[in-house]
C-alpha positions as CSV (number, residue, x, y, z in Angstrom):
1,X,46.5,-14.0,-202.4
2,X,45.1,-10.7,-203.0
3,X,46.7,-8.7,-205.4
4,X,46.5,-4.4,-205.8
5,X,46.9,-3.2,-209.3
6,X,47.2,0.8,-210.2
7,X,47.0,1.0,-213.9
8,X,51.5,0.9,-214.4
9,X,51.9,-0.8,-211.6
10,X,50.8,-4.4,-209.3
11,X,51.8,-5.1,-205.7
12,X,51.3,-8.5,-204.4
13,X,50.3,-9.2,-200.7
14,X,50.4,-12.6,-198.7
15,X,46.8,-11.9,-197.1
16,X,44.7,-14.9,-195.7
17,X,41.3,-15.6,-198.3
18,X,38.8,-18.1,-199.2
19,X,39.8,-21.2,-200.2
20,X,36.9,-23.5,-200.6
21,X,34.8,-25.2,-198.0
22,X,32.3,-23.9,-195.4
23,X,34.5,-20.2,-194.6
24,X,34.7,-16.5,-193.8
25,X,36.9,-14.1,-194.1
26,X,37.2,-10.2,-193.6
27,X,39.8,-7.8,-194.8
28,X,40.4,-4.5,-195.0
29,X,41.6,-2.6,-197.8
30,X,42.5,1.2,-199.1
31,X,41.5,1.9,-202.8
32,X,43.2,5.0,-204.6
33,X,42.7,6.3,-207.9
34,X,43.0,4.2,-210.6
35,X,43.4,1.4,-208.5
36,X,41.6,-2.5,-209.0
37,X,42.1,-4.9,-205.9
38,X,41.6,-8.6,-207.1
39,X,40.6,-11.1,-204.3
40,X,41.0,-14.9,-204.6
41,X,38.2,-16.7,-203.7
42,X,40.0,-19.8,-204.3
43,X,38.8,-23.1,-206.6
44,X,34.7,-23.2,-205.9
45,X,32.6,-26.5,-206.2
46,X,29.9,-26.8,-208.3
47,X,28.0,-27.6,-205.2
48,X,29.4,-24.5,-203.3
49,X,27.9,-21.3,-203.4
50,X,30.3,-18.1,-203.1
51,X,29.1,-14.5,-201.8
52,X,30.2,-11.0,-200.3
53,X,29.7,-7.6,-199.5
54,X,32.0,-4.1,-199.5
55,X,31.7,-1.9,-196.8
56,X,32.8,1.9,-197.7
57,X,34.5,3.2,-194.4
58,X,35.9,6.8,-195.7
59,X,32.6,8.5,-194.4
60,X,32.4,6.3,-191.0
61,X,31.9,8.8,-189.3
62,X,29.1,9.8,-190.1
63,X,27.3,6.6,-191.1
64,X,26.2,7.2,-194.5
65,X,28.6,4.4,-196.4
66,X,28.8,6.3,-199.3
67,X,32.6,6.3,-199.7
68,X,34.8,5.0,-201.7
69,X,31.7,4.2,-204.2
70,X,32.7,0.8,-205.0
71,X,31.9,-1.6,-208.2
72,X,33.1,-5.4,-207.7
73,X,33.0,-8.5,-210.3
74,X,33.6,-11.8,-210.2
75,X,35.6,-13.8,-212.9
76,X,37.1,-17.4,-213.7
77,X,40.8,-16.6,-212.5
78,X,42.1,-18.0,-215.9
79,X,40.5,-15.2,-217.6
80,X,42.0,-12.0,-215.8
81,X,44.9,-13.0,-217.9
82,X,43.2,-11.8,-221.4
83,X,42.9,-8.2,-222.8
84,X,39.0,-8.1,-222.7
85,X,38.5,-9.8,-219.3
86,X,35.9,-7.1,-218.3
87,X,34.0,-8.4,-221.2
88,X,34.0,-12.1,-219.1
89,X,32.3,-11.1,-215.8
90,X,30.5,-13.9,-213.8
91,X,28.4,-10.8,-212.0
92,X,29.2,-7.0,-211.9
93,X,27.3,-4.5,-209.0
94,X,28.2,-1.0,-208.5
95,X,25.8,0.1,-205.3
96,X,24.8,-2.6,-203.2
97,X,21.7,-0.8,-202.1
98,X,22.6,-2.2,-198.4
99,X,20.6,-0.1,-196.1
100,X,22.5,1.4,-193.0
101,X,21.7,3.5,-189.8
102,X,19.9,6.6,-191.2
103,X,18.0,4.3,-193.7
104,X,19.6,5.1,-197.0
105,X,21.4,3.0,-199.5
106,X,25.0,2.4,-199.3
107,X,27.1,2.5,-202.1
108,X,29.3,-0.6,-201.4
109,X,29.0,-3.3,-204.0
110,X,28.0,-7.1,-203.4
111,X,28.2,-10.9,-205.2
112,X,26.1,-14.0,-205.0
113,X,27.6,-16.6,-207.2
114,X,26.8,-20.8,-207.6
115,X,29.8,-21.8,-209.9
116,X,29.4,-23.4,-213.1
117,X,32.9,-24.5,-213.4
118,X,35.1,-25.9,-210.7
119,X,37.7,-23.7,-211.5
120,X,39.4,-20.7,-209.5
121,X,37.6,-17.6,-209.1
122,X,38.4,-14.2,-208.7
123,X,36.6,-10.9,-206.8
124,X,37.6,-7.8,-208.5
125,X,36.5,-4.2,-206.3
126,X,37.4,-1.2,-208.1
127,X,35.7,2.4,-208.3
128,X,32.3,3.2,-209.7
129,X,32.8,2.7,-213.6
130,X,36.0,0.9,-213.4
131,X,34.7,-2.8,-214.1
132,X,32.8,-4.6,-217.3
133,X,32.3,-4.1,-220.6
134,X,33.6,-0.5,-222.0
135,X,35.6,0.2,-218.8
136,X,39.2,0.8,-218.7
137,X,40.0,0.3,-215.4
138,X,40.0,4.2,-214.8
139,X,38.1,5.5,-211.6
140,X,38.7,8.9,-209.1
141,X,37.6,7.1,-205.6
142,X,39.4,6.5,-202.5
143,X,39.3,5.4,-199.0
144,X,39.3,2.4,-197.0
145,X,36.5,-0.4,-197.6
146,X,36.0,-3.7,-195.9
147,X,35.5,-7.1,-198.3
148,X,33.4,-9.7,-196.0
149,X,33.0,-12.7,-198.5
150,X,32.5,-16.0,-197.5
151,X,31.5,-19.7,-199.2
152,X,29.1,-22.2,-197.9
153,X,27.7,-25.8,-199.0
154,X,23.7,-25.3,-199.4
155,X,23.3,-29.3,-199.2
156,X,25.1,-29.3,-195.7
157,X,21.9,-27.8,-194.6
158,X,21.4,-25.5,-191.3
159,X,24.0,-25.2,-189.0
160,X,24.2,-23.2,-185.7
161,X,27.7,-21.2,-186.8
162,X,26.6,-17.9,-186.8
163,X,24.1,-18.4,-183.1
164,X,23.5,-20.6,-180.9
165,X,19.9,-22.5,-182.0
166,X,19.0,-24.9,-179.5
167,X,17.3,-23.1,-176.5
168,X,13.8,-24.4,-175.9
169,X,11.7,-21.3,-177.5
170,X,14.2,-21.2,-180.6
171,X,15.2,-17.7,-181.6
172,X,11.4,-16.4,-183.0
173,X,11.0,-13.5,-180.9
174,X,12.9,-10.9,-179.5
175,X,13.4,-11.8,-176.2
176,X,15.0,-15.0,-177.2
177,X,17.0,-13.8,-179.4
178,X,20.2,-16.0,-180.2
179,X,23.8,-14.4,-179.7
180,X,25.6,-13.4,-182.9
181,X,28.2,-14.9,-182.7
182,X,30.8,-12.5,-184.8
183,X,34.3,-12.2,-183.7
184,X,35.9,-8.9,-182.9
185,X,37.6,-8.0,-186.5
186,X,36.5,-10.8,-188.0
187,X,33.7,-12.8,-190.1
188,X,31.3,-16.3,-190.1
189,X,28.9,-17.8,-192.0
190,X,26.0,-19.8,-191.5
191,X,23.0,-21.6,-193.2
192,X,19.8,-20.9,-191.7
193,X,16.3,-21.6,-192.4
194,X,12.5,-19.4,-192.3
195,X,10.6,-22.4,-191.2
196,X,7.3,-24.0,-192.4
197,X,4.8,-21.7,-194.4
198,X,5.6,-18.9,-193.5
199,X,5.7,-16.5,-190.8
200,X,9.2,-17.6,-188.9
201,X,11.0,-14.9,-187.7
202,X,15.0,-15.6,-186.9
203,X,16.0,-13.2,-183.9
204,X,19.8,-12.3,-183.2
205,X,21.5,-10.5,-180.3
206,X,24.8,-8.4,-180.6
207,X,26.5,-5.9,-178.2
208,X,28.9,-3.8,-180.4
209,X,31.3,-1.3,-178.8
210,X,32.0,2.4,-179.7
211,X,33.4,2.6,-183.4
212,X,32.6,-1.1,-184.5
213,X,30.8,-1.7,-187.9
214,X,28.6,-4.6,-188.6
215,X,27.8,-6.1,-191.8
216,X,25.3,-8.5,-192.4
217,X,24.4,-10.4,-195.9
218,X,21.8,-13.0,-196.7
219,X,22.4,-15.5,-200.1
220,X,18.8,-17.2,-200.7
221,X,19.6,-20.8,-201.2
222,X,15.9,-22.1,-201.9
223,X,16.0,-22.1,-205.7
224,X,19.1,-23.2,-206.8
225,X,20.5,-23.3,-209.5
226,X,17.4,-21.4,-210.9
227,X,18.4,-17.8,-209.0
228,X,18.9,-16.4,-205.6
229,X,15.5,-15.5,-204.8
230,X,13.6,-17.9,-202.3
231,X,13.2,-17.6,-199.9
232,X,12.9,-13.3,-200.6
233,X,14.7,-12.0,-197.4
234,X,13.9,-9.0,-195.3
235,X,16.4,-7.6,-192.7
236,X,15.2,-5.6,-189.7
237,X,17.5,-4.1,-187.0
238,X,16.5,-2.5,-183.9
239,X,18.4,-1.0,-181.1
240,X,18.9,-2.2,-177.3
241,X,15.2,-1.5,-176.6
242,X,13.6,-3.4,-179.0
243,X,12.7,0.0,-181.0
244,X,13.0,-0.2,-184.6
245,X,16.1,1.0,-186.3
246,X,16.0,0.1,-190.2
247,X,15.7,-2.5,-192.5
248,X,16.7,-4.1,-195.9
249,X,14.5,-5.7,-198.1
250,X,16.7,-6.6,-201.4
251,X,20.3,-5.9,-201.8
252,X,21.9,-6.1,-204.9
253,X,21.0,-5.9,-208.9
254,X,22.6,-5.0,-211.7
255,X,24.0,-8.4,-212.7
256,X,24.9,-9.1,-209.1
257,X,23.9,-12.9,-208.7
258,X,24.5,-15.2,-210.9
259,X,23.1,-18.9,-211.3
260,X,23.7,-22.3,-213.6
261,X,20.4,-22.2,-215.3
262,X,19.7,-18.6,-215.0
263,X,22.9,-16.9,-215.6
264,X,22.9,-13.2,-214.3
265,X,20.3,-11.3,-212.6
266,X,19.2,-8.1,-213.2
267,X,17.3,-8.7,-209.4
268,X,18.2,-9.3,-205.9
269,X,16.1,-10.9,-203.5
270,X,18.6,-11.5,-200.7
271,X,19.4,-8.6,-198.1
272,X,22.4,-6.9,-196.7
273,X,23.2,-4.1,-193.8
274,X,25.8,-1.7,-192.1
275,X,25.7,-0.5,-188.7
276,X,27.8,1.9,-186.9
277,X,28.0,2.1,-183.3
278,X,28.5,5.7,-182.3
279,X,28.5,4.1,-178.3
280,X,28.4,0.8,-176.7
281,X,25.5,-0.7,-177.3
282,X,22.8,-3.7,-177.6
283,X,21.5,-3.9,-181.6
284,X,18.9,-6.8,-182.2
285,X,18.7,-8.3,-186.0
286,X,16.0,-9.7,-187.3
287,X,15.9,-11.6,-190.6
288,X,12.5,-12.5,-192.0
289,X,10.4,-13.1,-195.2
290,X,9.3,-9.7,-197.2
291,X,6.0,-8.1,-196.6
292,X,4.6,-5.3,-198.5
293,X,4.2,-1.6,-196.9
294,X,1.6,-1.5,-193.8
295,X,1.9,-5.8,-193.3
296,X,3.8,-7.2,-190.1
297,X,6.8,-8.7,-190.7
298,X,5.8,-12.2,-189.2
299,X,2.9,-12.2,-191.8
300,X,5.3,-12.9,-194.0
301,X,5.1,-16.3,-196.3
302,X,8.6,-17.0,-197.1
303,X,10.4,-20.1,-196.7
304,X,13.0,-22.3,-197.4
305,X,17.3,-22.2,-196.5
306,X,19.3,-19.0,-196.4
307,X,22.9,-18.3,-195.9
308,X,23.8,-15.6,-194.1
309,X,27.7,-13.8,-193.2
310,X,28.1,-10.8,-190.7
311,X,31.3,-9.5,-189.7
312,X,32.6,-6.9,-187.3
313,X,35.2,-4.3,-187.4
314,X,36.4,-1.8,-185.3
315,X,36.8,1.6,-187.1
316,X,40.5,2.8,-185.7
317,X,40.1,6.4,-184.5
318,X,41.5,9.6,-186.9
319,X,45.4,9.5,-186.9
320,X,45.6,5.6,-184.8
321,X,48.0,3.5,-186.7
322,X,46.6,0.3,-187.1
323,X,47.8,-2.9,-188.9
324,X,45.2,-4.0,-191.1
325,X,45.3,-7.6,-193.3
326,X,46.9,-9.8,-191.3
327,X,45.2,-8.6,-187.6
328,X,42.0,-7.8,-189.5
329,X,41.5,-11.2,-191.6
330,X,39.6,-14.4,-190.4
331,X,38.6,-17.8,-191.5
332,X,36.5,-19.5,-189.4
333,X,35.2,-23.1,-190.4
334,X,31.9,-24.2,-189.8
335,X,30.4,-26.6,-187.0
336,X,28.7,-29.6,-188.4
């Protein structure tokens, strides 16, 4: 159940969401003024780990991602009942710092959280300023947004979800680069692996048509419960002909992850992405350890396990009526 609340007033709505287990899911939503949308990301394992990303869509077109600025928290469920619940945040992150086609920051918001209660949780997105400590819930931005969350089992291990792994040369280089395999207006998760020492490269393919967005977000799983930042990701995306596009090194911050024997983190080592196709077109992804200015990517020294989600939306043209929620929201279970 998602629920919409403007400050005076709360409309429920009967909209598929995370309930556990290995899943994804992708909805759309319109924030007004004023307005906090809470998303239920159902009763979480202590063994499960829970993240997500908000894609702003008012400025798509262009591709900047820079509207509606978006701030999103995560809470116990149990405590959104209680007059200082912003003061009981799980993680809080106003700008994702997810880079997108003309290499800037967005200003979407994202989450990476390993529970320490098997309890329900809640995501909360609301306006820049609207969420945490000292907030009242107020905000002046609008727009439609996209919430891509999903929940995955680190001690399941890698699984082939997201692409299809098993060709004889693997997926390290560009020209065998596995299919990503994202349905149309809709969202899966995966746990994959940097390999060895250091230096693996995972390659993915994906042909997007004219008007479809794709988000991408990585969770390092490689030091639980201690934090999210092994293995440190790096996200690189390059266009039909192999020419480099943009890439992401850490996505997230202020408070945005949030471990058992950490707590919060003031630092994000995962990644995260938006691309807009302006035409129909071949994109190539490739998700790597960091390297520092100047050093090629597969120099990197990274390794260890790595969730990752993507999903894929097609941005309806100016004045299309469109049914959003229901047509636009899917769960997918992983293959074991």
């Amino acid at each position: 159940m998602k629920s919409i609340t403007t400050f005076g007033a709360t409309l429920a709505l009967a909209l598929p969401v995370l309930a556990g287990g290995p899943t994804a899911s992708l909805q759309q939503s319109t924030l007004s003024p004023n307005q906090i949308d809470f998303f239920d990301l159902g009763v979480l394992a202590l063994d499960e780990v829970a993240f997500g990303i908000t894609t702003p869509l008012a400025s798509v077109p262009p591709v900047d991602f820079d509207a509606p600025d978006t701030e999103l928290a995560t809470y116990l469920t149990d405590d959104l009942g209680i007059p200082e619940f912003r003061d009981t945040f799980f993680t809080i992150n106003d700008d994702s710092d997810a880079d997108n086609n003309l290499g800037e920051d967005s200003l979407g918001s994202l989450f990476r959280i390993q529970p320490i209660f098997a309890e329900s949780h809640t995501a909360a997105v609301g306006g820049f300023g609207s969420l945490g400590p000292g907030s009242d819930g107020t905000h002046g931005e609008s727009g439609d947004y996209l919430f891509t969350s999903a929940t995955v089992r680190p001690a399941d291990g890698v699984d082939q979800a997201i692409a299809d792994l098993d060709g004889p040369s693997g997926n390290g280089s560009l020209m065998n680069a596995a299919p990503l395999s994202v349905p149309a207006n809709g969202a899966v998760a995966s746990i994959n692996t940097l390999a060895g020492a250091g230096g693996d490269l995972d390659y993915y393919r994906i042909d997007l048509v004219a008007g479809e967005v794709l988000t991408l977000m990585t969770a390092p799983l490689g030091n639980l419960s201690d934090d999210f930042d092994a293995p440190d990701t790096l996200i690189t995306v390059f266009d039909g002909a192999g020419d480099f596009l943009f890439d992401d090194d850490d996505a997230g911050g202020d408070f945005s992850d949030f471990a058992p024997n950490i707590g919060f983190s003031s630092e994000a080592f995962g990644s995260a992405m938006h691309l807009y196709a302006e035409a129909d077109a071949t994109y190539f992804i490739a998700i790597s350890g960091f390297v520092p200015d100047g050093v090629s990517f597969d120099q990197h020294s990274e390794s260890g396990d790595y969730a990752v989600v993507a999903s894929r939306f097609l941005v309806p043209a100016p004045g299309a009526s469109v049914v959003f929620g229901f047509a636009c929201s899917l769960m997918l279970r992983r293959r074991r």
